[in-house]
DRENVODREN-999276 format. One line per 4 residues: number of its first residue (from 1); for each residue x, y, z of C-alpha. Coordinates in steps of 0.05 Angstrom, whole numbers. Last residue first. Layout:
% DRENVODREN-999276
NUM	X/Y/Z ~ ... .
***
This chain:
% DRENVODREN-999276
202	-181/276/-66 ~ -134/251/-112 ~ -65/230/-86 ~ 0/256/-107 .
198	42/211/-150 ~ 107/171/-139 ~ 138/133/-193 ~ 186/75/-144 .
194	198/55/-81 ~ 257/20/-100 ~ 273/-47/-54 ~ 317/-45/7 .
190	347/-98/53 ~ 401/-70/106 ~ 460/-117/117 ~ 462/-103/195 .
186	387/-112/205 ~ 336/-71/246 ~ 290/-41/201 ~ 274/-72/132 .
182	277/-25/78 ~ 228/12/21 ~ 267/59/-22 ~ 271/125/-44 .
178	308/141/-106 ~ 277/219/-114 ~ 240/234/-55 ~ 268/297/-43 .
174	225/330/17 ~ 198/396/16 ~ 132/376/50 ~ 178/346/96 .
170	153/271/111 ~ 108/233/150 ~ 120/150/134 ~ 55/112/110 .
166	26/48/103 ~ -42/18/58 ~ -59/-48/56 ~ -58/-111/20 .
162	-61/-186/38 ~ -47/-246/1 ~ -65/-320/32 ~ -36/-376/40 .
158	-25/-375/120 ~ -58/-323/145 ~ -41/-266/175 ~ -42/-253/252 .
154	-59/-183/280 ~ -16/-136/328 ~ 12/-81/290 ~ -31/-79/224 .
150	-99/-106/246 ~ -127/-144/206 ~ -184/-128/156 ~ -245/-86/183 .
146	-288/-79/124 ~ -346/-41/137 ~ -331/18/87 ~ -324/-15/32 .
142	-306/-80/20 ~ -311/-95/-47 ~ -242/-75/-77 ~ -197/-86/-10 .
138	-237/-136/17 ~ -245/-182/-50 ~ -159/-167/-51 ~ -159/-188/31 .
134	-142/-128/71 ~ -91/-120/124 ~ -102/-60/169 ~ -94/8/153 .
130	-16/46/166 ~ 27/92/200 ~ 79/128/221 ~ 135/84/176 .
126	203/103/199 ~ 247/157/192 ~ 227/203/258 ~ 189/253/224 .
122	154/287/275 ~ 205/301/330 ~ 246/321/279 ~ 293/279/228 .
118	303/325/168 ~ 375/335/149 ~ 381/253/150 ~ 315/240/103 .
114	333/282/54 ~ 368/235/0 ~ 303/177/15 ~ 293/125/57 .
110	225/86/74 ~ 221/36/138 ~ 194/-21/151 ~ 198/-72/216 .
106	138/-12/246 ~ 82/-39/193 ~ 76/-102/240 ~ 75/-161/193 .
102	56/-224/242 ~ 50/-291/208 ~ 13/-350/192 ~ 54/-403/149 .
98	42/-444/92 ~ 63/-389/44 ~ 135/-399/60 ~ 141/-338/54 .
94	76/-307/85 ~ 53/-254/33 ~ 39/-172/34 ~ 23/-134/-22 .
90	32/-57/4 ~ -1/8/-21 ~ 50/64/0 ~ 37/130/30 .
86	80/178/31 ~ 53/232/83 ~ 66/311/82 ~ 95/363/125 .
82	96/433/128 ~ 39/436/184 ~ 37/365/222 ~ 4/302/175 .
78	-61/274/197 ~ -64/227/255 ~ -117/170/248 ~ -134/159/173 .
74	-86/199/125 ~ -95/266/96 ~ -34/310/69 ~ -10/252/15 .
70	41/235/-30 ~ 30/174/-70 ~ 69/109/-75 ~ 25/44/-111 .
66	32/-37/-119 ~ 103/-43/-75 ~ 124/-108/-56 ~ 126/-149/6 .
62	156/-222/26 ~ 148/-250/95 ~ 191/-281/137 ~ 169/-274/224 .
58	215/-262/275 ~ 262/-212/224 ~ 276/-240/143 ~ 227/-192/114 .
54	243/-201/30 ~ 230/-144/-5 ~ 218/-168/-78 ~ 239/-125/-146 .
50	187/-112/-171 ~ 126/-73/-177 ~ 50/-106/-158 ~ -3/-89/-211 .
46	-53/-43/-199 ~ -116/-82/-154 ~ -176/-104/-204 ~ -244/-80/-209 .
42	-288/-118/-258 ~ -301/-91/-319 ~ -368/-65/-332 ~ -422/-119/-364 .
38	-439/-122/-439 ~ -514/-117/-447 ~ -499/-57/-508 ~ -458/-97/-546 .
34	-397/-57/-560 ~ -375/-42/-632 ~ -400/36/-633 ~ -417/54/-560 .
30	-471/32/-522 ~ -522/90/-508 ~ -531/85/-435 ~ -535/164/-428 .
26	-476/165/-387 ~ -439/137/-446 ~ -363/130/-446 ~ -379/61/-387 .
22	-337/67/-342 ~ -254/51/-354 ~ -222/-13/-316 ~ -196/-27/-252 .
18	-118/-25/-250 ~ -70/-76/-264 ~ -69/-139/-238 ~ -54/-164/-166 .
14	-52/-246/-134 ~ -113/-282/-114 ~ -101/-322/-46 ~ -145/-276/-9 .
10	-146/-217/44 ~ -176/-172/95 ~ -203/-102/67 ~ -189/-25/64 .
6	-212/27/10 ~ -207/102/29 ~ -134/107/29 ~ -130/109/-44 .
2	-191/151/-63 ~ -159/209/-14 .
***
């Protein structure tokens, strides 16, 4: 899966939309208009979706939703027969911004309509999985040797952006219509929209 595949630790620069188009000619022909030593666009992260989670646990942090896709390969553990993984790209920010943090993947949670008249013993409601923290330069540039932070145990840094990738085993059959992102463990439970969900290319 091209989503899952790149993983980095972060900076302060803050998403755009998606990297841009290659070159139309393979032959190196420029095309009409276009000088032909113009230089590719540089890669850029999709742009984050609002509205704002805002993680008000041990740690306060503020996340947002760049990308949801379905998935049946994710790193570590791959999904159980007849189920699938959503996987959700993740911006991820101290708040204040001053402040180093922990964001374990495990204080989130995604709901959705089926979720009640599926709960197994594999999918348990909450997020399964996830890469470590990336910085944007990481996540774009990094390839396969960037490490990042870990996503359970690590410490973000303060004033800085980081991005990764988290995921929550589902039924293949699942409806994911109106599923949201939450914070887990709170009375007045804190949700955003998960938003347009696509499967993932391979």
């Amino acid at each position: 899966m091209t989503a899952l595949s790149a993983c980095g630790n972060g900076d302060t620069a803050d998403t755009a939309e998606a990297g841009g188009d290659e070159s139309p000619a393979a032959s190196g022909t420029p095309s009409p208009g276009k000088n032909a030593t113009a230089q590719p666009e540089p890669k850029k992260m999709p742009s984050a979706r609002e509205p704002v989670l805002h993680v008000d646990g041990k740690y306060t942090y503020t996340v947002q939703i760049l990308k949801a896709e379905t998935a049946v390969n994710v790193p570590g553990t791959p999904p159980p027969a007849g189920t699938m993984a959503l996987t959700l790209l993740l911006r991820v920010e101290a708040e204040p911004r001053n402040r180093s943090i922990h964001a374990p993947y495990a204080a989130l949670a995604i709901d959705y309509p089926s979720l009640k008249d599926e709960l197994d013993s594999h999918i348990g409601g909450v997020l399964d999985g996830a890469t470590p923290y990336m910085t944007e330069d990481q996540m774009l540039y990094g390839g396969e040797g960037a490490k990042g932070i870990d996503s359970v145990f690590g410490t973000l840094q303060p004033n800085t952006v980081y991005y990764h990738w988290a995921w929550q085993i589902v039924s293949e059959k699942a409806n994911l219509e109106g599923a949201t992102l939450c914070e887990r463990g709170i009375s007045d439970v804190s949700c955003i929209p998960v938003g347009d969900i696509t499967a993932a290319e391979y």
